[in-house]
N, C-alpha and C positions, 0 to 999 in steps of 0.2 A: 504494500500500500504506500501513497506518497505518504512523506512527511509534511508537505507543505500544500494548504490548498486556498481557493478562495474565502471560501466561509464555510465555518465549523456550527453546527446548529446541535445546542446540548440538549438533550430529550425529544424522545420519541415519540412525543401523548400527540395531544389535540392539535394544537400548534404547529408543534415541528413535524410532523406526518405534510401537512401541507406546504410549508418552508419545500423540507423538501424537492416537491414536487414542483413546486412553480421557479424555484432558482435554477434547480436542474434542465428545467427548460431550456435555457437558453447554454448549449453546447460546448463552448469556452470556460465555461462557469464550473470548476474543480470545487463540488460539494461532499462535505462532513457529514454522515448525523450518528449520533453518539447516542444510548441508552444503556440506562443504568440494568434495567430488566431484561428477560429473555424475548424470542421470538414467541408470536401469539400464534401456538401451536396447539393449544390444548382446544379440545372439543367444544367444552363450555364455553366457549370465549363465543361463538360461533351461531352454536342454539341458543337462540335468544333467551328463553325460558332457563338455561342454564346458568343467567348470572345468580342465580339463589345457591347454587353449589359454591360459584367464587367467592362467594362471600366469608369461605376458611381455605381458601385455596392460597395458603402465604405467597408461595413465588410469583406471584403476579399482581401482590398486593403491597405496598410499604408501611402498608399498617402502624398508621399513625393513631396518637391518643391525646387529647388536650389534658394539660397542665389539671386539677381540681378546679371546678368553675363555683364560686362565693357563690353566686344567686341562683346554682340548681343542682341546693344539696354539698355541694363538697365533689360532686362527681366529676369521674376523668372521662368525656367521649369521643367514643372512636369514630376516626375520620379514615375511613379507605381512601387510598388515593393509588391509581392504577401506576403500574413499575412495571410492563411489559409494552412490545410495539402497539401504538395506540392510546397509548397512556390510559387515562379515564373511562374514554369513549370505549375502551375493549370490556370495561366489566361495568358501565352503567346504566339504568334501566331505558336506553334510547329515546326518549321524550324528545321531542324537535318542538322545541319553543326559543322563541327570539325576543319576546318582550316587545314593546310596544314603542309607540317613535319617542316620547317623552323623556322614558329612559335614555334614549342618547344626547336627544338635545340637552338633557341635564347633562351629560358627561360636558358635552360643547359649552353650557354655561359654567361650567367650573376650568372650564381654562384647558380643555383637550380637543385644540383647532381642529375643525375639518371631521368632528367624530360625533357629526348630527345626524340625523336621519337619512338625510338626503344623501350626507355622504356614506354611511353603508350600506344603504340599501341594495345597491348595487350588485355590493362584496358578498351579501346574503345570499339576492339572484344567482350570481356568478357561478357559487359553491356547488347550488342545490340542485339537484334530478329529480325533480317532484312529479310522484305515479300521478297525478290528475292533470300535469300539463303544467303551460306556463300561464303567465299573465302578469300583472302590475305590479305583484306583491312576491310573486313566484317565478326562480326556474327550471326547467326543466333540459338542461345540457349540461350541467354541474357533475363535479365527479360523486357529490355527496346523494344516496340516493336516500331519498322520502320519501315514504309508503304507507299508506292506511297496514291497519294490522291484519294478517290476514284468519286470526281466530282469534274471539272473545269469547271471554264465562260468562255467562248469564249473568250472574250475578252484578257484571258492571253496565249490562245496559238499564237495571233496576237501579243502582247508583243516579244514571242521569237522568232516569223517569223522578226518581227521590228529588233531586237539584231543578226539576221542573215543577214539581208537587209543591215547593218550598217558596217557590215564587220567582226562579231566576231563569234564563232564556236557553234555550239550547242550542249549543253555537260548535257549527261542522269543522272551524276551522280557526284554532286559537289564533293563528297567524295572520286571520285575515282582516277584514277589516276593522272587525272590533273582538276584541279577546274576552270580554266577559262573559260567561256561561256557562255550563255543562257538555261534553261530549267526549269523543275519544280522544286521546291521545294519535297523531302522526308520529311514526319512525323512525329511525337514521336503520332501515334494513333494505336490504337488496334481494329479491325475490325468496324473502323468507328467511333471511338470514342476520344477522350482526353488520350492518354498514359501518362498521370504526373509521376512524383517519387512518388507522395503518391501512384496511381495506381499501377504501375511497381514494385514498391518496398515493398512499407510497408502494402501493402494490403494480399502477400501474407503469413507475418509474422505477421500479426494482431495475430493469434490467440495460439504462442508462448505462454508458461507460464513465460518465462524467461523477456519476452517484455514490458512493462510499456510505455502506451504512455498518456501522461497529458494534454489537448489542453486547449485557454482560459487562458495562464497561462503567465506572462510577468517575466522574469528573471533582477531581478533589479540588482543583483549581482553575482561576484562568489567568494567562501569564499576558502581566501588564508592563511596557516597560517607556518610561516616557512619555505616560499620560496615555498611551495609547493600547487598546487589547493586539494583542500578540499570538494568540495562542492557547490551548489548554495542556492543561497535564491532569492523564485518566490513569487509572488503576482494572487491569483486567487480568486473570489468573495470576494473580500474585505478583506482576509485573506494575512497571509505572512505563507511563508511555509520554512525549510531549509532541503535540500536532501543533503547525505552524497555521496560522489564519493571513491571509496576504489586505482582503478586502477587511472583512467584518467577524466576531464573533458571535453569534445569534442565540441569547438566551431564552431555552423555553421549556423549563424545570416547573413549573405553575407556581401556585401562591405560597407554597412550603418552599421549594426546592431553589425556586429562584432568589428571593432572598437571601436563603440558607449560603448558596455560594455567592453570592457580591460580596455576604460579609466575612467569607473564607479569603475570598482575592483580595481583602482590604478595602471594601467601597459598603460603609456604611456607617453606623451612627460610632464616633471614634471611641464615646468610654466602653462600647460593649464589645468593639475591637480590640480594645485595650486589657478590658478582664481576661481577655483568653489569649493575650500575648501574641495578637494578629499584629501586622506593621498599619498603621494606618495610610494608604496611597490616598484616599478621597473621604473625606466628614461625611458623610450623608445620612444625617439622622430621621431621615424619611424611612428606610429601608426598611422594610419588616413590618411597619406599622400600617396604621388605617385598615386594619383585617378584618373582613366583614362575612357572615356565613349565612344562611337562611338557618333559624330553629325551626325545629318540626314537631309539634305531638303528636300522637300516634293512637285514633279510638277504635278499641277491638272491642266486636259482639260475635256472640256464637251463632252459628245458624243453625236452624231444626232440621235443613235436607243439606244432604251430602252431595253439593254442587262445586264445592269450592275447590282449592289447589292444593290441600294440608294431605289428601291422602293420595295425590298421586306417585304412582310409581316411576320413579327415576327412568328407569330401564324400561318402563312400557311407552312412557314420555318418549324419551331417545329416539326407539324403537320405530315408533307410529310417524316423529316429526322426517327419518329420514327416509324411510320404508313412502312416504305420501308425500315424498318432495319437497322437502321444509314446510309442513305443513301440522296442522293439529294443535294442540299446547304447546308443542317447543315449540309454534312462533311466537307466543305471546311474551311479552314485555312483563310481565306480571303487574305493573302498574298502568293497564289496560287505558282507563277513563279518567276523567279528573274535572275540576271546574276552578275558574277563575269570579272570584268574589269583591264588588266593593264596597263595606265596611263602611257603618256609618260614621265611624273615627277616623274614613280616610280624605286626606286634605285637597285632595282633587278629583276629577271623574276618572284615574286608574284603577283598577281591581288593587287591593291592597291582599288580598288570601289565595293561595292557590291551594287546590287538593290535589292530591293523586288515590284513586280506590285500587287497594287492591284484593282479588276475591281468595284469600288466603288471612291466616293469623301471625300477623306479624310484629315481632318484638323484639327488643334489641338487635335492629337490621337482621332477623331473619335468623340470628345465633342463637336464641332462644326458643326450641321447638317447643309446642304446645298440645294438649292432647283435645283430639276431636275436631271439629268445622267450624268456621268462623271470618269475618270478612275484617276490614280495614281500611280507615279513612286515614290518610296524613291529610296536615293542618300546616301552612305556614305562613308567618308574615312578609311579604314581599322585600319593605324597603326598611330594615332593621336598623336604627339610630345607634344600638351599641356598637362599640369599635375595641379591634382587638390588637394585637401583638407576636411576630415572628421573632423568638430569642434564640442564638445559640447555648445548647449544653457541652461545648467543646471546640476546641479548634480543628476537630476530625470529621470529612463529609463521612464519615459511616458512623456517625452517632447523631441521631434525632434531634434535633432542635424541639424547643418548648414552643409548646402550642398555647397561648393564654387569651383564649378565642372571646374574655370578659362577655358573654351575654347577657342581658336581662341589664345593662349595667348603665344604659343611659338613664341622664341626671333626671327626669322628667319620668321617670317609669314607663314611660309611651310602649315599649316593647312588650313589657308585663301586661300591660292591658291587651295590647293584639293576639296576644298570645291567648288570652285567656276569650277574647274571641272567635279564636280559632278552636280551643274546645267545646267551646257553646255551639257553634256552626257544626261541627261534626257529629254532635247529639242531635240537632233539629233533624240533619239529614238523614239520620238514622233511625227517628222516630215518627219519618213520612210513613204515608200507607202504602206504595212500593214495599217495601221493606216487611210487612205484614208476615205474609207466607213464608217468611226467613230468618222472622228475628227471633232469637235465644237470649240469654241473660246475657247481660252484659259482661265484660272481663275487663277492659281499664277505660274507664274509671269502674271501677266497681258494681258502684250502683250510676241511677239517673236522677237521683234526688240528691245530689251535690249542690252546696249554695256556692257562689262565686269565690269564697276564700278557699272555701275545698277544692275548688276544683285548680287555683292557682297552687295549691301542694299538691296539687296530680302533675302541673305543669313542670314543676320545679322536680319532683322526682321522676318525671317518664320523658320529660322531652330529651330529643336527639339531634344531629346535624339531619341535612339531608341534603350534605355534600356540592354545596355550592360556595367555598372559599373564595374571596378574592381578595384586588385592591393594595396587599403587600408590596407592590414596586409603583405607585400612581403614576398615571401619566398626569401632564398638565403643563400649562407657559410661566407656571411662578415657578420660581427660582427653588420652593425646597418639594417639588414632584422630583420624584426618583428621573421618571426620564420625561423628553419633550413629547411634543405630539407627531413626531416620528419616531417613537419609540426609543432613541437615542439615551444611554446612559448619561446625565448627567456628570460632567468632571471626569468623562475617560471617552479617548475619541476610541472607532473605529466598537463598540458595543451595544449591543441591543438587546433591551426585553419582550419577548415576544409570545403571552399569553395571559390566562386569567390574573395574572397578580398586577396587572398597570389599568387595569378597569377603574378607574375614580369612585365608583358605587355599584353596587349591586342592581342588576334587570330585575324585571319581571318578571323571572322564572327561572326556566334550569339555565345553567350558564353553559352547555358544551357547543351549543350553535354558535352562540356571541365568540366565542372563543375561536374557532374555524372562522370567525367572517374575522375578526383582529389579522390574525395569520393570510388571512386572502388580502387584505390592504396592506399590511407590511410589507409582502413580498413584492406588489405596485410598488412601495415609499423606497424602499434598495436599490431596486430597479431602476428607479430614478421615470415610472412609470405615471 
């Protein structure tokens, strides 16, 4: 392999799968890409219904865990965050949601030129292969494909019957032109399958000469020398390796990982450089900070008929999805249907709650098996006021950084309240007459005769992530955003951040679309496009 190339892109997730692809383009262009994790070889990555097994499947997961969190319980929660090709997108439940235009023009009114509506809409189109065609809001030539699902449980089209029973509209297409409502969920899969970035993206530039992709490989560094990126040095069987960067070095580690190495290379807040005996090259005490997650709780009821996902068999799943052409349960997503809510406590006409139903019992993400049938509403507040924190526990990338994700923590309690909305919302829906023929005793909360302080210690001890981190590197035109609005590292030339961690705030939903449309405009902003 050369030593020396163009541009080196660190991780392999959502992001750098398309880096990839769109630098490699252009023929001259000697491209890097480097993961920490292996190749996405395993089956479950694959059958969509199979991300419930990755959920212990360590090698493909980095299995993170936040710091004790003050305001829910003392508890430490686990955050997966994918560490094989494709990053995220290879073990998350596929939801294709984009948020709405507001969410960007707020990024634009906080100082990240050019990152309003109008300017990604574009990079959205660009991405996407949407099975119902194109149009204004949609495309349909995109490497990313999006698909209606092609099998739902019963039980989630009684979820949106429930969300229409309830008072709220039923809406075929969260993407379209207004997000509020009830319906299913669209997919990031391809004729029945797992659409990941490594899929979409980098599969069909695997066989590039210009391509270099290194897996198995952990980036302990990037070599800065004169103000300028230079280079990394990775660690792979037991070796240390150093690659030369000629143009750029292109970080896209997400909101853990990227941090985590700025402030290994010396580019971050200097006293937390300084406790772990890093050299300081750049001050940037932005780095790590503004960390922002969706909290989610979780309302599980039993059901009286055995429709749900709790007793299927693995091997008859498998079995049926490959035997009937990716078809059956393994295509489903498990988090089938869902609905977008606005809240009477929300401050404008966006949906402030989103749901996801899934027609199984699920509890501590799915690591908590339960006996007998039962369904599942998540709950969460969209645009979360508390802010959190990326700390190193060491000057070594193979020790975890502190996750101190502070929820519940804004001054104002506004979060507490949403939240506790969102349990009340999950009870109403649950206690539609949809739901009649199916409903069992309740199992969390307990009971249905919770008053609102009960049910805020239901929040504080059952709520979870539901893996939407960002914001740890902001972008922005003031002077202390980690990088500009071309993603440019601040105080180091020739470097870029390039994925969920430079998002100014959190969307309107899952972040793995937003994150692929970043990556589609970057790879323009290098290009000089």
């Amino acid at each position: 392999m050369p030593t020396e190339f163009d541009y080196i892109i660190i991780g392999a997730g959502s992001a750098g799968c398309v880096l990839a692809n769109r630098l490699s383009e252009d023929p001259d262009a000697r491209v890097l890409l480097i993961e920490a994790g292996p190749r996405d070889l395993h089956p479950f990555i694959h059958m969509p219904a199979g991300l419930s097994k990755l959920v212990n499947k360590k090698g493909v997961n980095w299995d993170y865990d936040t710091a004790p969190e003050p305001q829910l319980d003392n508890r430490t929660l686990w955050w997966p965050r994918g560490r094989v090709l494709g990053g995220s997108s290879s073990i998350n439940a596929m939801c294709y949601i984009r948020g709405v235009p507001g969410d960007y023009d707020d990024w634009a009114a906080a100082g990240a030129s050019g990152w309003d509506w109008n300017g990604v809409l574009p990079y959205f189109r660009r991405s996407e292969r949407n099975s119902r065609g194109d149009d204004a809001l949609h495309g349909s030539m995109g490497p990313l494909y999006v698909s209606d699902l092609r099998y739902t449980n019963p039980l989630s089209s009684v979820f949106i019957e429930a969300g229409q029973q309830a008072g709220f509209a039923r809406n075929t297409d969260f993407n379209g032109p207004q997000q509020q409502g009830f319906g299913f969920y669209q997919v990031t899969q391809k004729n029945g399958a797992r659409c990941s970035s490594a899929v979409a993206y980098l599969d069909p530039a695997r066989e590039r000469r210009n391509l270099h992709v290194v897996t198995g490989a952990l980036v302990t560094r990037i070599s800065i020398e004169g103000g300028r990126a230079t280079g990394v040095v990775y660690s792979s069987g037991g070796r240390s390796y150093h690659q030369r960067a000629v143009r750029e070095v292109l970080l896209s580690g997400g909101a853990i990982n990227s941090p985590q190495l700025l402030m290994l290379s010396g580019i971050g807040p200097a006293d937390e450089l300084r406790k772990h005996d890093i050299e300081v090259l750049h001050d940037a005490p932005q780095v790590g900070r503004n960390l922002q997650d969706h909290l989610d709780v979780c309302t599980l009821q039993h059901s009286t008929q055995r429709v749900t996902y709790d007793r299927a068999s693995d091997v008859r799943v498998a079995f049926d999805y490959y035997l009937r052409g990716h078809s059956g349960p393994g295509s489903s997503n498990l988090a089938e249907a869902g609905g977008f809510v606005r809240s009477a406590l929300a401050p404008d006409d966006r949906a402030d709650i989103q749901l996801h139903f899934v027609p199984a019992m699920l509890d501590d993400h799915g690591r908590h098996r339960l006996a007998g049938d039962g369904y599942t509403a998540h709950a969460c507040f969209l645009r979360p006021r508390s802010r959190g924190h990326i700390g190193l526990a060491s000057a070594s990338a193979g020790d975890k950084v502190r996750i101190q994700a502070n929820y519940l923590s804004d001054p104002e309690g506004f979060d507490l309240k949403m939240m506790l909305e969102c349990a009340k919302l999950s009870r109403t829906l649950f206690a539609q007459k949809a739901f009649d023929p199916y409903r069992g005793a309740p199992i969390f909360p307990a009971r249905s005769d919770l008053s609102d302080a009960e049910l805020i210690e239901f929040v504080r001890a059952k709520a979870e992530s539901v893996y939407h981190p960002v914001g740890t590197c902001r972008m922005g035109d003031d002077e202390s955003a980690v990088v500009d609005s071309q993603l440019r590292v601040r105080g180091v030339q020739g470097l870029r951040v390039i994925d969920a961690s430079v998002m100014p705030s959190l969307i309107g939903g899952n972040t793995n679309a937003p994150t692929i449309m970043i990556a589609e405009r970057a790879s323009d902003l290098i290009r000089g496009r």
